[in-house]
Backbone as CSV, one residue per row, in Angstrom:
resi,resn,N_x,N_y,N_z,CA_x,CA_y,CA_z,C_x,C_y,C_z
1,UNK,114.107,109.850,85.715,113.351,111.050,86.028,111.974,110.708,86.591
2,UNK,110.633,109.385,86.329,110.075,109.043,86.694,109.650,108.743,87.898
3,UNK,111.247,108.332,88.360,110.782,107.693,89.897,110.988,108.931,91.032
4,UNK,112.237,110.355,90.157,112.166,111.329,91.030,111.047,111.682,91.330
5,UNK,109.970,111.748,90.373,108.324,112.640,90.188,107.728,111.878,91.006
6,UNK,107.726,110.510,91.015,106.804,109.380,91.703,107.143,109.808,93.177
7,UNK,108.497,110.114,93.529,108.754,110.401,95.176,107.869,111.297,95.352
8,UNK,108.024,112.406,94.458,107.499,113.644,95.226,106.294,113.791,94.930
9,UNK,105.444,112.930,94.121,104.244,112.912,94.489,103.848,111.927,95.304
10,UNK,104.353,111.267,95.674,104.201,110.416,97.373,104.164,111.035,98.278
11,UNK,105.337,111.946,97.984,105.675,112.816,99.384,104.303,114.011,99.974
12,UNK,103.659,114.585,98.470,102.886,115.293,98.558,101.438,114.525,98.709
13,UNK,101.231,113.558,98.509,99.583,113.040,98.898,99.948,112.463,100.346
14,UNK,101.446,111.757,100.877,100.944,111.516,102.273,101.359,112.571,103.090
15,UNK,102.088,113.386,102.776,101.605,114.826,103.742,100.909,115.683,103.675
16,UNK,100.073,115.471,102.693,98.452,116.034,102.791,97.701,114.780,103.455
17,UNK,97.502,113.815,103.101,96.847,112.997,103.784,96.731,112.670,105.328
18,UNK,98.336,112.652,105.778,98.583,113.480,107.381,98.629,114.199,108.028
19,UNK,98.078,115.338,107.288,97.672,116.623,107.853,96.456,117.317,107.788
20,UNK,95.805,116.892,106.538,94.576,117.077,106.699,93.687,115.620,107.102
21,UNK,93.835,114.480,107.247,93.055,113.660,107.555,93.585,113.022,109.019
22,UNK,94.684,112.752,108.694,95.014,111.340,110.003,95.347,112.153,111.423
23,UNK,95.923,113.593,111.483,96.124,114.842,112.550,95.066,114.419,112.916
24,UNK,93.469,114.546,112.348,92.325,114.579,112.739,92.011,113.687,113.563
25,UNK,92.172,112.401,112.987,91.712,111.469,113.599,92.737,110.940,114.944
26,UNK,92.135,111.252,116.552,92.354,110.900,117.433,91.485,110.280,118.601
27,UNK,92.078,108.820,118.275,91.063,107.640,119.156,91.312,107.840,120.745
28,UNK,90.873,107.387,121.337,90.657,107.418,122.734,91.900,108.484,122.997
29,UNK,92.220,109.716,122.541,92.719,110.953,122.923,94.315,110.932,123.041
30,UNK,94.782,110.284,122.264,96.339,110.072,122.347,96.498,108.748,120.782
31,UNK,95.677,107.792,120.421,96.146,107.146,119.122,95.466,108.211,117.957
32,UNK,97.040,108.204,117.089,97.055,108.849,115.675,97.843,108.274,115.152
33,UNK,97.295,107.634,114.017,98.445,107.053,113.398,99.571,107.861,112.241
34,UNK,100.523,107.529,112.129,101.332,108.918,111.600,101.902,107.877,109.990
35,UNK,100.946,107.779,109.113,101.650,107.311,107.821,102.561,107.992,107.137
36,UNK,102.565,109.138,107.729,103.732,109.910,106.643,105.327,109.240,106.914
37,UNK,105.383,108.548,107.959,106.704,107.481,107.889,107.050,106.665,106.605
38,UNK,105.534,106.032,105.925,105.946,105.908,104.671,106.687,106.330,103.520
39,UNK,106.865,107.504,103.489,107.449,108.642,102.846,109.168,107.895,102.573
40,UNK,109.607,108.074,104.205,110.934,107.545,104.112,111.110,106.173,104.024
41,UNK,110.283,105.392,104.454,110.510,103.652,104.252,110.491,103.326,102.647
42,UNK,109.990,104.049,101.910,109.843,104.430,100.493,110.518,105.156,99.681
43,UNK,111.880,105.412,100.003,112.886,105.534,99.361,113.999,104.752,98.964
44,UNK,114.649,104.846,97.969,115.558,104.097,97.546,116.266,103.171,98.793
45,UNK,116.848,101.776,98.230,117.205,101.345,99.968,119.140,101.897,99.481
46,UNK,118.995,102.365,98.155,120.882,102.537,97.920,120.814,104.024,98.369
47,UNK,120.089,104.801,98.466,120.266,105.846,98.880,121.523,106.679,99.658
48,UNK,122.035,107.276,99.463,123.287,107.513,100.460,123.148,108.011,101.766
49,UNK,123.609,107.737,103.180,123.234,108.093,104.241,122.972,109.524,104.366
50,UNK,123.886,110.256,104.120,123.669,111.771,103.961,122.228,112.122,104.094
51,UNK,122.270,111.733,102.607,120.646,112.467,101.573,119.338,112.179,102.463
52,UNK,119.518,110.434,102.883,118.211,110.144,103.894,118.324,110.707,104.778
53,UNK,119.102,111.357,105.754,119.278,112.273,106.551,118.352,113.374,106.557
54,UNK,118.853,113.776,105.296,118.580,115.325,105.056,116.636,115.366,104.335
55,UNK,116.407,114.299,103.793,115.246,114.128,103.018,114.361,114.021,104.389
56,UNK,114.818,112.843,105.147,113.769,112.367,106.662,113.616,113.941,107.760
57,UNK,114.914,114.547,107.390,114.506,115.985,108.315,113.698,117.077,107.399
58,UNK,114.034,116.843,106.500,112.933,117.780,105.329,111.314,117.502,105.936
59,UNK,111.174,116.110,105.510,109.918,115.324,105.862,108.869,115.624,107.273
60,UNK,110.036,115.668,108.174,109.734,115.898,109.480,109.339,117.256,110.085
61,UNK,109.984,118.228,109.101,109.818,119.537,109.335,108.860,119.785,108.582
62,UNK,108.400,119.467,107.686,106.804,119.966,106.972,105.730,119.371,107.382
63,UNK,106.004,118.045,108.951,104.856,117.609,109.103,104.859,118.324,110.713
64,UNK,106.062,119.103,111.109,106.052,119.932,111.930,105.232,121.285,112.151
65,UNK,105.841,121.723,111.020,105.011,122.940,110.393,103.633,123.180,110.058
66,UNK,103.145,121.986,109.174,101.623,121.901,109.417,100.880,121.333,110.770
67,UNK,101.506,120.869,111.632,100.888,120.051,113.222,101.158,121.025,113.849
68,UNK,102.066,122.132,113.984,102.403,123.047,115.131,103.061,122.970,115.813
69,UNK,104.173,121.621,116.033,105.223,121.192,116.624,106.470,121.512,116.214
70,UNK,107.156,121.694,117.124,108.659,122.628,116.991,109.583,121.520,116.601
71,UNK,110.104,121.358,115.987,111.165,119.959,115.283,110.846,118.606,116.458
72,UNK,109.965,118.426,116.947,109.133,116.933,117.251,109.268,115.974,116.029
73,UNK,109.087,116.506,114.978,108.708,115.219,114.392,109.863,114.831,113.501
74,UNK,110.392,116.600,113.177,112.053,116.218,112.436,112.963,115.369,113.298
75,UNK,113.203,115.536,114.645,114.233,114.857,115.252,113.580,113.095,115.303
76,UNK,112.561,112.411,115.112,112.252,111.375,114.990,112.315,110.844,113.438
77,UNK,112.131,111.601,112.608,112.472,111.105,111.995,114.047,111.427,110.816
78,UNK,114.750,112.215,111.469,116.301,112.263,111.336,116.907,110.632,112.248
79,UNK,116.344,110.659,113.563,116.551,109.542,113.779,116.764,108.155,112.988
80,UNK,115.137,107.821,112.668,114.200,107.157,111.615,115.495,107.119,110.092
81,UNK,115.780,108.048,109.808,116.923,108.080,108.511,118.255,107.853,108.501
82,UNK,118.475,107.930,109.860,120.084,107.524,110.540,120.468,106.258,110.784
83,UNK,119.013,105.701,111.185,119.006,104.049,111.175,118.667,103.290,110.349
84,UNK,118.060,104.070,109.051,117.425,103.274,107.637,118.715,101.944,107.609
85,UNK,119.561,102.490,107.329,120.693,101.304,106.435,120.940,100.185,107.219
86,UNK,121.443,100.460,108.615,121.687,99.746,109.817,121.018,98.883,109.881
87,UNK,119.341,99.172,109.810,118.664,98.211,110.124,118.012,97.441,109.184
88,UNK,118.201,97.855,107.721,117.769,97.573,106.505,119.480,96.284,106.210
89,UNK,120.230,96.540,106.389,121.377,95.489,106.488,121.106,93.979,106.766
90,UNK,120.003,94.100,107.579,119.566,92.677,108.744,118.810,92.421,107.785
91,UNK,118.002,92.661,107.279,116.963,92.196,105.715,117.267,91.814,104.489
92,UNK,118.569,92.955,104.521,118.620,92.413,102.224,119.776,92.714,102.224
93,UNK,120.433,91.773,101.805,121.861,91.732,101.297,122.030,92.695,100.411
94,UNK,123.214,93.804,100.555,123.165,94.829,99.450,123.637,94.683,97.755
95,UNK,124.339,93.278,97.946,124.114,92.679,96.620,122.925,92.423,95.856
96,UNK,121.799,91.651,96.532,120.731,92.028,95.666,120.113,93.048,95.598
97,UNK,120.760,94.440,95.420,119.726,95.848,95.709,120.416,95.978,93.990
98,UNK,119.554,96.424,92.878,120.036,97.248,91.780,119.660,98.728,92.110
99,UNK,120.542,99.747,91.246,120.276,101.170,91.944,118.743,101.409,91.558
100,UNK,118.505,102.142,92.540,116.773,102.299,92.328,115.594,101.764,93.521
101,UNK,116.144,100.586,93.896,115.308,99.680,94.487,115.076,100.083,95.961
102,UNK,113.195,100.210,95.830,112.859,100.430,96.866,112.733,99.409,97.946
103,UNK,112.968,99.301,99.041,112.859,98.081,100.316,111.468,98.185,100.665
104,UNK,110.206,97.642,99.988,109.239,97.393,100.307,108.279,96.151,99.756
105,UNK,107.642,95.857,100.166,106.987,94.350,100.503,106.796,93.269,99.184
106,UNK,106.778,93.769,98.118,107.094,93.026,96.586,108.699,92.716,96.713
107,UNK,109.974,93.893,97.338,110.657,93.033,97.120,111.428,92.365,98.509
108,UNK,110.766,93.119,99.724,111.272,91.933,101.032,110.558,90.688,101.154
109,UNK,108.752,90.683,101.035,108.383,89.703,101.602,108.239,90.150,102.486
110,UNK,106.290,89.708,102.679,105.908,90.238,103.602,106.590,89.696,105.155
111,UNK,107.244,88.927,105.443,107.696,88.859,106.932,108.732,89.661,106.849
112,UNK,109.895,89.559,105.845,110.595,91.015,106.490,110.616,92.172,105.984
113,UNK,109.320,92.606,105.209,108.980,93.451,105.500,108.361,94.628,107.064
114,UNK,107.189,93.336,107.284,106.631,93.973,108.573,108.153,93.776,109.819
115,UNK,108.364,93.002,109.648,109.899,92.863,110.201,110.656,94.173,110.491
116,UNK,110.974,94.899,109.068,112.003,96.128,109.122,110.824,97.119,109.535
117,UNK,109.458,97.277,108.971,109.024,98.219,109.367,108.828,98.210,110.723
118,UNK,108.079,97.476,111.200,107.766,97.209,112.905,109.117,98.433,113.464
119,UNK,110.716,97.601,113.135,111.696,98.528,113.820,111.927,99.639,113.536
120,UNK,111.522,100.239,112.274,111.708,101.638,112.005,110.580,102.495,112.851
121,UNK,109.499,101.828,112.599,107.849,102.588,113.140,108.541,102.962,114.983
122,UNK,109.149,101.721,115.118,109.288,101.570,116.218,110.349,102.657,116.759
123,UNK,111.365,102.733,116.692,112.257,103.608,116.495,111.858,105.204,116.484
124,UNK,111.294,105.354,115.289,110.427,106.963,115.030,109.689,106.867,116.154
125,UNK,108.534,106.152,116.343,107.712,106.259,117.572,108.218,106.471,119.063
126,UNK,109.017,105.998,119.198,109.641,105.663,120.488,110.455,107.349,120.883
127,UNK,111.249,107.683,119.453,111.695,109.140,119.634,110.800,110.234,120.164
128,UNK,109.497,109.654,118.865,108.539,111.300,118.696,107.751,111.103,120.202
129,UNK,107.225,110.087,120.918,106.267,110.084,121.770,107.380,110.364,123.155
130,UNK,108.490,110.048,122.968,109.558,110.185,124.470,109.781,111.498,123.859
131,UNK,110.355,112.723,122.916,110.333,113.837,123.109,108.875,114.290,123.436
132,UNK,108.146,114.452,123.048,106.799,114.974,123.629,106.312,114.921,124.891
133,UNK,107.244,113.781,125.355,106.989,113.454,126.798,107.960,114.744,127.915
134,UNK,109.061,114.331,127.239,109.929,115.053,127.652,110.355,114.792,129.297
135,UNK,110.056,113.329,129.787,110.013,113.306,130.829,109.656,111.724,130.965
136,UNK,110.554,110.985,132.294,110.304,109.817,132.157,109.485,109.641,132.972
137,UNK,109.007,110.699,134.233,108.169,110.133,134.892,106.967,109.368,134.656
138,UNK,106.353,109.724,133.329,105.268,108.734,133.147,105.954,107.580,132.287
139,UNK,106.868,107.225,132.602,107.614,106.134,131.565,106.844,104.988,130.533
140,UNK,105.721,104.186,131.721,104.903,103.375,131.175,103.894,103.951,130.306
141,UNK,103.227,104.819,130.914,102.224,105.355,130.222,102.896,105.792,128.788
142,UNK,104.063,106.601,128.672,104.214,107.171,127.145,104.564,105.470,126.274
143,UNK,105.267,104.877,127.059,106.025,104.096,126.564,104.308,102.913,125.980
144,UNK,103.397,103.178,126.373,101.947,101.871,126.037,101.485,103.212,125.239
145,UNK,101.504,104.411,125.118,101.079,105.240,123.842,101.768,104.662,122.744
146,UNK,103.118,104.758,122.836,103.799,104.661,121.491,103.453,103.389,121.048
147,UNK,103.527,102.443,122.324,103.344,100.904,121.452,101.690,100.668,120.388
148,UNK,100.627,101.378,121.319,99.746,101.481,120.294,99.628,102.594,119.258
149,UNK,100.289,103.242,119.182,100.365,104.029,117.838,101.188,103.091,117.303
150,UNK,102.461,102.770,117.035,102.616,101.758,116.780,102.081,100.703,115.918
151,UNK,101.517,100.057,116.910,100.413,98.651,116.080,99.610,99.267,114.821
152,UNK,98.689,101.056,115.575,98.276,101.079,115.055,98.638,101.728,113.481
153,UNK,100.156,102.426,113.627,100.430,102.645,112.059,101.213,101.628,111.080
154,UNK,101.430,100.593,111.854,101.656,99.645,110.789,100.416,98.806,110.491
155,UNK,99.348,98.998,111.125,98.159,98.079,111.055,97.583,99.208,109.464
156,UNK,97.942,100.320,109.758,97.797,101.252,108.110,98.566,100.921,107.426
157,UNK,100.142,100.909,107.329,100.927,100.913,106.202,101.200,99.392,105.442
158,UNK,100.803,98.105,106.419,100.796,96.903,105.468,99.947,96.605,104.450
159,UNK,98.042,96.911,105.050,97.497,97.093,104.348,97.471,98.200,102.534
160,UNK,98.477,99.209,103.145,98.747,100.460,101.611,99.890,99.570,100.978
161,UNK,100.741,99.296,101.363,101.758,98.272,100.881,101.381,96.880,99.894
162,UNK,100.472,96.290,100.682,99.763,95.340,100.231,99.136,95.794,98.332
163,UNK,98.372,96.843,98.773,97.143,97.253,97.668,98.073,98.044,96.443
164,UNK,99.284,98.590,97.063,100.123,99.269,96.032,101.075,97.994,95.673
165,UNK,101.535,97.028,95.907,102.442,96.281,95.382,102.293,95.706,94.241
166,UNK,101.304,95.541,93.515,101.321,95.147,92.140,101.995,96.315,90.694
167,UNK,101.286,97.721,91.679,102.352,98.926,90.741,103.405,98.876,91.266
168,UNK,103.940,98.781,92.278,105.138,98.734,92.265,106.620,97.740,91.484
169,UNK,106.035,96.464,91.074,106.262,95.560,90.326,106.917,95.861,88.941
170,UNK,105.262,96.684,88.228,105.458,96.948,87.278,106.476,98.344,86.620
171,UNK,106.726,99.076,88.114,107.966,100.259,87.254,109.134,99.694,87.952
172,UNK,109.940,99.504,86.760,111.110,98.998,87.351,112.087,100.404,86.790
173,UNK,113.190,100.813,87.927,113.932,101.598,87.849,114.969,101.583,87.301
């Protein structure tokens, strides 16, 4: 029952935290970094495909709803939840997963950690900034947005990873 409460108060400080703080902050008029991806990289890695499905479009639609964007951010990250396992496969043998276990940096290690995240960030990013685009004519240009949003939200989430991994240690599921 612990770790249900622990989600959803994750869920609720980084989508307040991305909506009232990080929305805000926009660098040279196009970088924002979008931590609420954490949300889903921070779920169980046994999770059943379904549920991450349905949890990553939940996710996406309340960071829709507060930004003003019409399922932008759900369809990136339904994406983002469709590919969790796929690409979480290439990292951790599902033998060493006990039920519970989250896929983050206490128990990948930090290289494949930034490893899986890089491709998920990457992935979500690549969706949310090419729908918004909606258009390839500026191909390069969207395509050097996303890469620095990008850098710049994993240049946020290793550092939170980092500073939270000692609690994470200590609750074991």
């Amino acid at each position: 029952m612990r770790r249900y409460i622990q989600h959803i108060i994750r869920y609720i400080i980084l989508t307040l935290f991305q909506v009232i703080v990080l929305n805000n902050i926009n660098i040279g008029g196009f970088l924002c970094p979008y931590l609420y991806v954490l949300i889903i990289l921070m779920l169980p890695a046994n999770i059943e495909n379904w549920l991450m499905v349905i949890i990553s479009m939940f996710v996406g639609l309340t960071i829709d709803f507060f930004s003003g964007t019409i399922g932008l951010h759900a369809s990136a990250c339904v994406l983002m939840g469709a590919c969790y396992h796929a690409i979480l496969r290439f990292f951790i043998n599902n033998r060493e997963m006990k039920p519970g276990t989250v896929a983050d940096i206490s128990f990948m290690g930090l290289l494949n950690y930034t490893l899986f995240t890089l491709i998920m960030i990457t992935v979500h990013h690549l969706a949310l900034f090419f729908l918004d685009a909606f258009t390839l004519k500026s191909f390069l240009v969207t395509l050097g947005h996303a890469g620095l949003n990008i850098l710049l939200t994993l240049a946020i989430i290793l550092p939170y990873q980092l500073i939270f991994r000692s609690r994470a240690r200590r609750y074991s599921y």
